[in-house]
Every structure is written in C-alpha cells, then in structure tokens.
C-alpha positions as CSV (number, residue, x, y, z in Angstrom):
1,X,81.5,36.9,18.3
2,X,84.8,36.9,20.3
3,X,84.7,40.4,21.1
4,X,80.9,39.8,22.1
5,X,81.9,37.3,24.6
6,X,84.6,39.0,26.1
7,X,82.7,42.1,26.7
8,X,80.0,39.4,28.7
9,X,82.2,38.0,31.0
10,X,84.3,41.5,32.0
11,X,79.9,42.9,32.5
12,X,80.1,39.9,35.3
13,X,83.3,40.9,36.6
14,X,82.8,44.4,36.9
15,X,79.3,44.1,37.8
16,X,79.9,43.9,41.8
17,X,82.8,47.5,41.2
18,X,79.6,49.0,39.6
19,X,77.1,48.2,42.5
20,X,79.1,49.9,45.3
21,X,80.7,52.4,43.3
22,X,77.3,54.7,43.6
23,X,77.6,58.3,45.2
24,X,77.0,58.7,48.6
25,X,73.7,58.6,50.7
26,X,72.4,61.8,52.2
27,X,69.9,62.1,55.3
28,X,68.0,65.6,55.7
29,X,66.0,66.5,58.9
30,X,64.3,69.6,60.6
31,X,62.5,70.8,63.4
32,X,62.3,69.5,66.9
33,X,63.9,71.1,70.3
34,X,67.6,70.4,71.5
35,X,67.6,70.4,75.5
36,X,70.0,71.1,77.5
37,X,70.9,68.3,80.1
38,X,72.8,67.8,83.3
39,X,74.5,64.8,84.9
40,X,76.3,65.9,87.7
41,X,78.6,69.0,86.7
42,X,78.8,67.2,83.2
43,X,76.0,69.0,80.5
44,X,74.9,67.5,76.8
45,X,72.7,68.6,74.6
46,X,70.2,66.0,73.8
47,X,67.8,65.7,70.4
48,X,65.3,62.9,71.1
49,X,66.2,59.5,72.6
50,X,69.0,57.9,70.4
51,X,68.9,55.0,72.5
52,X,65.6,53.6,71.6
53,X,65.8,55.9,68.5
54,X,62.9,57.7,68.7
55,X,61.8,61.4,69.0
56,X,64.1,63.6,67.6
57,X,63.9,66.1,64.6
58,X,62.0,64.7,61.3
59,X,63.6,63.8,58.6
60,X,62.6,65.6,55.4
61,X,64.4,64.1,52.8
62,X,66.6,60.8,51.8
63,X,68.6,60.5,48.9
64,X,70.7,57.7,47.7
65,X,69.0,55.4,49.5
66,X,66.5,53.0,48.3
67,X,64.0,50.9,50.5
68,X,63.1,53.6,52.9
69,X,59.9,55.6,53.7
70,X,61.5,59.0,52.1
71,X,62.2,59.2,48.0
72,X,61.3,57.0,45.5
73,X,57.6,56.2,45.0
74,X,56.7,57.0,48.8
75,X,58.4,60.6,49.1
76,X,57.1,60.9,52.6
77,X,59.0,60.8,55.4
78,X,58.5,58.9,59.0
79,X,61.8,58.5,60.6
80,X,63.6,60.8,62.7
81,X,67.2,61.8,63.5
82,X,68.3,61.9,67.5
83,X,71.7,62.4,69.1
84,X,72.9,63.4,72.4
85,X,76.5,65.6,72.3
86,X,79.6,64.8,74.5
87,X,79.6,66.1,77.6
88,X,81.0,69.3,78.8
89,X,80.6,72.4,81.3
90,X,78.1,74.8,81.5
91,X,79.7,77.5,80.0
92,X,80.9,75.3,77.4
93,X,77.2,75.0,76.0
94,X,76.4,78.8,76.9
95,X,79.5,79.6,74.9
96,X,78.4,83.0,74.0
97,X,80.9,85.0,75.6
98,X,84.1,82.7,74.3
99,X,86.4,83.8,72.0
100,X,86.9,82.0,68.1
101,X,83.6,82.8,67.9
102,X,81.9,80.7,70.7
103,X,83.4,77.8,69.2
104,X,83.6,75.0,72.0
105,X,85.1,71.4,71.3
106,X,82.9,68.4,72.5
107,X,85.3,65.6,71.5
108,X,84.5,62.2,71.3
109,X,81.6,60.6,72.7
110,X,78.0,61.0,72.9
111,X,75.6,58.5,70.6
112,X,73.8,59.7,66.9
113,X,70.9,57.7,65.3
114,X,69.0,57.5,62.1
115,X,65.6,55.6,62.2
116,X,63.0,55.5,59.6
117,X,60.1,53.2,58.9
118,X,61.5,50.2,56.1
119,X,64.6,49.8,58.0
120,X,65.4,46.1,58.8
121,X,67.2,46.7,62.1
122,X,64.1,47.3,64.2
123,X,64.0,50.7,62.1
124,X,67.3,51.4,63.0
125,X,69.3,53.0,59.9
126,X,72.6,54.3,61.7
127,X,73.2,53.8,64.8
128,X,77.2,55.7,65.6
129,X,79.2,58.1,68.2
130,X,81.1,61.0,67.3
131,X,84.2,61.1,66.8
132,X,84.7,64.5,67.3
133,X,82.3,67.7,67.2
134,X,82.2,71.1,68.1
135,X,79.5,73.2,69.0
136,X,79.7,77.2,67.7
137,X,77.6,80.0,68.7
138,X,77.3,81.7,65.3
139,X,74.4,84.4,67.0
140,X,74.7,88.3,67.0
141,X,74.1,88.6,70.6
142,X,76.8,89.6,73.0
143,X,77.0,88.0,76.2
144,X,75.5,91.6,78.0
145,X,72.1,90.8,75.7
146,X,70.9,91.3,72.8
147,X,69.9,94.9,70.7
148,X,67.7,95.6,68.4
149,X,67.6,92.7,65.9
150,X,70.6,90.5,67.0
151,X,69.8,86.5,68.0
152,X,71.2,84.0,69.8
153,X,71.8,80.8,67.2
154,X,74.2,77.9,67.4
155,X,76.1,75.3,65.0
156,X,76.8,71.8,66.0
157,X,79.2,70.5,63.7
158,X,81.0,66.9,63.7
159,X,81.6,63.7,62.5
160,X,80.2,60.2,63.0
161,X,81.4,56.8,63.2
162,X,79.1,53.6,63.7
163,X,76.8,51.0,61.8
164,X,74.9,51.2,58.7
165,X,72.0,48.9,59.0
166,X,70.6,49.2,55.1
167,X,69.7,46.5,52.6
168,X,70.1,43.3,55.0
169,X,73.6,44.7,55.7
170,X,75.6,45.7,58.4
171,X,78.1,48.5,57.5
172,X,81.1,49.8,59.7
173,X,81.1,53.2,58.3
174,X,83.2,56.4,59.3
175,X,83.9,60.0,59.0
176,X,79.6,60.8,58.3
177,X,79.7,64.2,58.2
178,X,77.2,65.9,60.9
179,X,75.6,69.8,60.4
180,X,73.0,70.8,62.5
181,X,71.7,74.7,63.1
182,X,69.1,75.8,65.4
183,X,66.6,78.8,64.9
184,X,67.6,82.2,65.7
185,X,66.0,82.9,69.0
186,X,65.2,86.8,69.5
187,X,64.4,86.1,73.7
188,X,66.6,85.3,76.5
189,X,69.4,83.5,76.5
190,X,68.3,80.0,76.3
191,X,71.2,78.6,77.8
192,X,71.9,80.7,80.4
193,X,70.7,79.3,83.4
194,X,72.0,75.2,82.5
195,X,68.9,73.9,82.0
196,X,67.4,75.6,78.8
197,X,66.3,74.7,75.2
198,X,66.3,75.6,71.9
199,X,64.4,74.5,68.3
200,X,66.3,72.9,65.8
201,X,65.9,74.5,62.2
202,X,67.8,72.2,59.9
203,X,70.2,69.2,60.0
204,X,72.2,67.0,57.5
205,X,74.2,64.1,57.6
206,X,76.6,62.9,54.5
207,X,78.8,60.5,53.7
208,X,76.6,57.2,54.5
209,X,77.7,54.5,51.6
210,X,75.0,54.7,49.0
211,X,72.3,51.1,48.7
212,X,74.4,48.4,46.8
213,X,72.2,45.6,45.6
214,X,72.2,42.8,48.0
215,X,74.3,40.0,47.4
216,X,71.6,37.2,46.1
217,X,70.5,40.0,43.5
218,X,74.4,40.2,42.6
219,X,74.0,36.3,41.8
220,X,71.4,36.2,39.9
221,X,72.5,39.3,37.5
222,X,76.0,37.5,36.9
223,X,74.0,33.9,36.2
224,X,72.2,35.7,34.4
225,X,75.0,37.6,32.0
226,X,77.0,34.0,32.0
227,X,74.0,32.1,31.0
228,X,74.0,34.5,27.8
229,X,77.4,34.2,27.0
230,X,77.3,30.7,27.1
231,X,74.3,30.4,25.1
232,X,75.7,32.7,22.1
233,X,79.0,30.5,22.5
234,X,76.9,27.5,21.3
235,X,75.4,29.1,18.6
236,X,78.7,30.1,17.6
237,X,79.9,27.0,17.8
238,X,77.1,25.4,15.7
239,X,77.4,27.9,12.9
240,X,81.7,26.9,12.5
241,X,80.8,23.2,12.8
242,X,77.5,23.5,10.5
C-alpha cells in the first residue's frame, strides 16, 4: 500500500512536466496571392493584412493544437495565415539575376500572424515578427526569360518570434520556424516591374508549443489524484488498527 501511495503523489508531481512536455504544434496553409508593395524606395512582400489578421492564405491543417476550428472533431478550417516581409530594394525581391541562387536576406522586421475561428484573443493565434528571413528564387528562369518549360518560383524562408495566444494563455515564444513557396509561374516575370504578384502554393509554420491543459484543469486532476491517496491511506489505516 506504501508503494501505492508513493506512486500517487509523484502522478501529482509530475503531472504539470507531463502537460507541457507534448510535441510541438504545427500550422499548415495554402493558396492566396503574395503582392509586391512599395513605400518609398523600400519594397515588402505582403500576404493578407497581419495587422487586423485577416486575408491571407487558408489554412489547411492544425496539428497539436486543440480548441481550434482545424482537427479534432471539426477538421475544417477558417483561419488564415498573413505576414508582410522586411523591407528591401527592388532588385532584392526580383532577385532572379543574383548569385547563391537568388538568395536575398530580409533581416529582421516585418509582422506574421495566425488567426483562426476558436481563438480567444479576438481570433488571434500568433501574433510575431521575424527575426530573420530570407527570400530565394529557386525558379529555372534566367534573368534574359524563360525557355521552353523553365518557371519563375520563389522560397521565403525564416523564423518567428512573438505571442502565442492559445488556451487562455499568453505565450512568448521564439525561433517558429517559417516555409512558404509560391506556384511556378510559366509568364512574365512577375516581379519585374516593382509592383507585381504572385500565388502562394503552400506554407508551414513549426515550432509553436503544443496546447497544455489550462491551469484550473491542472488543479482539479492533482485534487483529484490526492483525494485518492488520501482516501486509500485511511483504509489502510483502518485495516492495521482493525
């Protein structure tokens, strides 16, 4: 009976460890059109309106998260993802013609948001910046056009810090781990002129903290488990002293 106990009260103790010890939470998206904006001699490229997070690419799936719109017993999905990059030049976002592949760094800067339908922050889910990024023309055009069969495509690649709004919590979270590829585009260069636009095939972002139980539900397990022990410690009692 000892042994019974002890096991009890370490199933309280470690209960909390087990809650947030969970794999990580994974947002999926797809489709929508990344524009390309100016602001003075300064260009971004803009998915949707992360400021009031809405517009944006769809999101298609949600795992490891539980409460929203997407998995569980409502598979469907209502929220979107929307971002706008760091600033940079022109040529920088029409980086066909660079070297290292096309590969331009954005830096720091910019805003990324995750809103779905069952979030308790005004349907905010994430709400970050990124803390670096880079955007890569990964296309088989050459800056002189494109042949027979070659595209223009591009990668934006990155990662987020920012604010977890999930489960009545607010979570400082960093490092979220941004992918995002567009469609291969067979016309002209989209880009060319500073003002262009392209369709977003596919985006992830990894590394969110997975849904812990909320704190009140943390309670009530451990009363729970300790009311149990307590109770077979009386019995135990009674049998010794009957």
């Amino acid at each position: 009976m000892t042994r019974t106990l002890l096991m009890l009260y370490l199933a309280v103790l470690l209960l909390p460890l087990t809650a947030v010890a969970d794999s990580n939470s994974d947002f999926s998206n797809g489709g929508g059109t990344i524009v390309e904006n100016t602001s003075g001699s300064n260009f971004v490229l803009q998915m949707g309106f992360p400021t009031t997070g809405t517009g944006g690419s769809a999101l298609s799936q949600v795992a490891g998260v539980v409460g929203l719109n997407c998995g569980g017993l409502l598979p469907a999905c209502s929220g979107n993802v929307s971002w706008i990059t760091p600033s940079t030049s022109k040529a920088g976002i029409d980086n066909v013609g660079l070297g290292l592949n096309g590969s331009t760094q954005l830096g720091s800067g910019g805003q990324f948001t995750i809103s779905e339908q069952g979030g308790n922050h005004g349907g905010l889910v994430f709400v970050g910046t990124f803390t670096n990024s880079a955007w890569t023309y990964v296309g088989t055009c050459k800056v002189s056009g494109c042949t027979g069969g070659q595209y223009y495509q591009w990668e934006l690649t990155g990662h987020v810090s920012g604010i977890f709004y999930v489960n009545n919590q607010a979570v400082s979270v960093t490092g979220v781990v941004i992918t995002v590829l567009t469609n291969q585009f067979t016309g002209a260069d989209p880009f060319k002129n500073g003002n262009g636009n392209i369709q977003l095939l596919l985006g992830d972002a990894a590394g969110l903290p997975a849904v812990t139980p909320e704190p009140g539900t943390l309670v009530f397990w451990g009363t729970g488990l300790v009311g149990i022990g307590l109770l077979a410690k009386r019995r135990y009692a009674a049998q010794l002293w009957g």
